[in-house]
ROKELO-874569 format. One record per residue (C-alpha): residue in one letter; x, y, z. Coordinates in steps of 0.001 Angstrom, whole numbers, padded with zeros to 6 digits, always signed. Layout:
AXYZ;...
***
This chain:
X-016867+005594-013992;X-017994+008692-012825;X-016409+010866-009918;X-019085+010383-007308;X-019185+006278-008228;X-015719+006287-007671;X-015642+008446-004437;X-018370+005896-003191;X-015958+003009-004206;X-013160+004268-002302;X-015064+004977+000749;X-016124+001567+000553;X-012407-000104-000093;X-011434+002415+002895;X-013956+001381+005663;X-012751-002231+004809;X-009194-001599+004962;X-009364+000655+008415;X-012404-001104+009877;X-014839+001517+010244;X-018218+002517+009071;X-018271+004042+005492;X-020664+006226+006698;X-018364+007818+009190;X-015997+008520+005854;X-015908+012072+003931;X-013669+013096+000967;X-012419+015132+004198;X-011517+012465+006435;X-007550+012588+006916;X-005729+009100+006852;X-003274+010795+009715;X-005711+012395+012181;X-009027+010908+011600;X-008188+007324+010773;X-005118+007266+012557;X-003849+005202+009695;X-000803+003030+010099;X+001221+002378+006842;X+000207-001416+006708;X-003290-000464+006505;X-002113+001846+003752;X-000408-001162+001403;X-004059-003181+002007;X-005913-000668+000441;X-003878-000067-002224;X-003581-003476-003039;X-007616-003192-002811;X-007453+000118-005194;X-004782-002552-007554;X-007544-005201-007233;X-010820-003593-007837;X-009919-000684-009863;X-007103-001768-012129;X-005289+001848-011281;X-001425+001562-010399;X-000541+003689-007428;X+002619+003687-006084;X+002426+003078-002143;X+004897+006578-001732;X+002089+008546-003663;X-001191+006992-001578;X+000800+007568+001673;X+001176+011105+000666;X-002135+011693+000219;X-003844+013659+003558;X-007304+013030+002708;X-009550+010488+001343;X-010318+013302-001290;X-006587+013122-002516;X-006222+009472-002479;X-009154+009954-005221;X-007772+012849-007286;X-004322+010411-007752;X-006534+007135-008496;X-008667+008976-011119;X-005248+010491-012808;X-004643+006631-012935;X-008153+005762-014534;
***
C-alpha cells in the first residue's frame, strides 16, 4: 500500500471513530485541537488501525501523535 492509499484509509478509520466528515480531515488536523479527541475515541481507532491494517500500535504511541499526519508516519513504520 502506497502512502496516499493509506493516508486515505486513515482518514476514513478517523471520521468513523470521531464522527465527522472525512472530508473535513487533513494530514494537518490535530487529534487535541481540531478533533477535540478524548482518549476513548483514541483506543477505537486503534483497535480500527489493529483491525483493518494488521499494524500494532501501542495506544501510548497513537496518543502521542498531534496530527493525523503522525498517526500515519508511526502506522507505516508498522507496515
Amino acid at each position: 500500500m502506497d502512502r496516499k492509499e493509506l493516508e486515505a484509509q486513515i482518514i476514513d478509520m478517523v471520521a468513523k471513530c470521531y464522527s465527522v466528515d472525512a472530508s473535513t480531515l487533513s494530514m494537518e488536523t490535530t487529534f487535541k485541537y481540531d478533533l477535540k479527541g478524548a482518549s476513548v475515541l483514541m483506543v477505537g481507532l486503534v483497535s480500527e488501525i489493529e483491525n483493518e491494517l494488521d499494524a500494532m500500535i501501542a495506544l501510548q504511541d497513537a496518543a502521542a501523535c498531534e496530527t493525523i499526519g503522525d498517526l500515519v508516519d508511526k502506522v507505516q513504520e508498522e507496515l
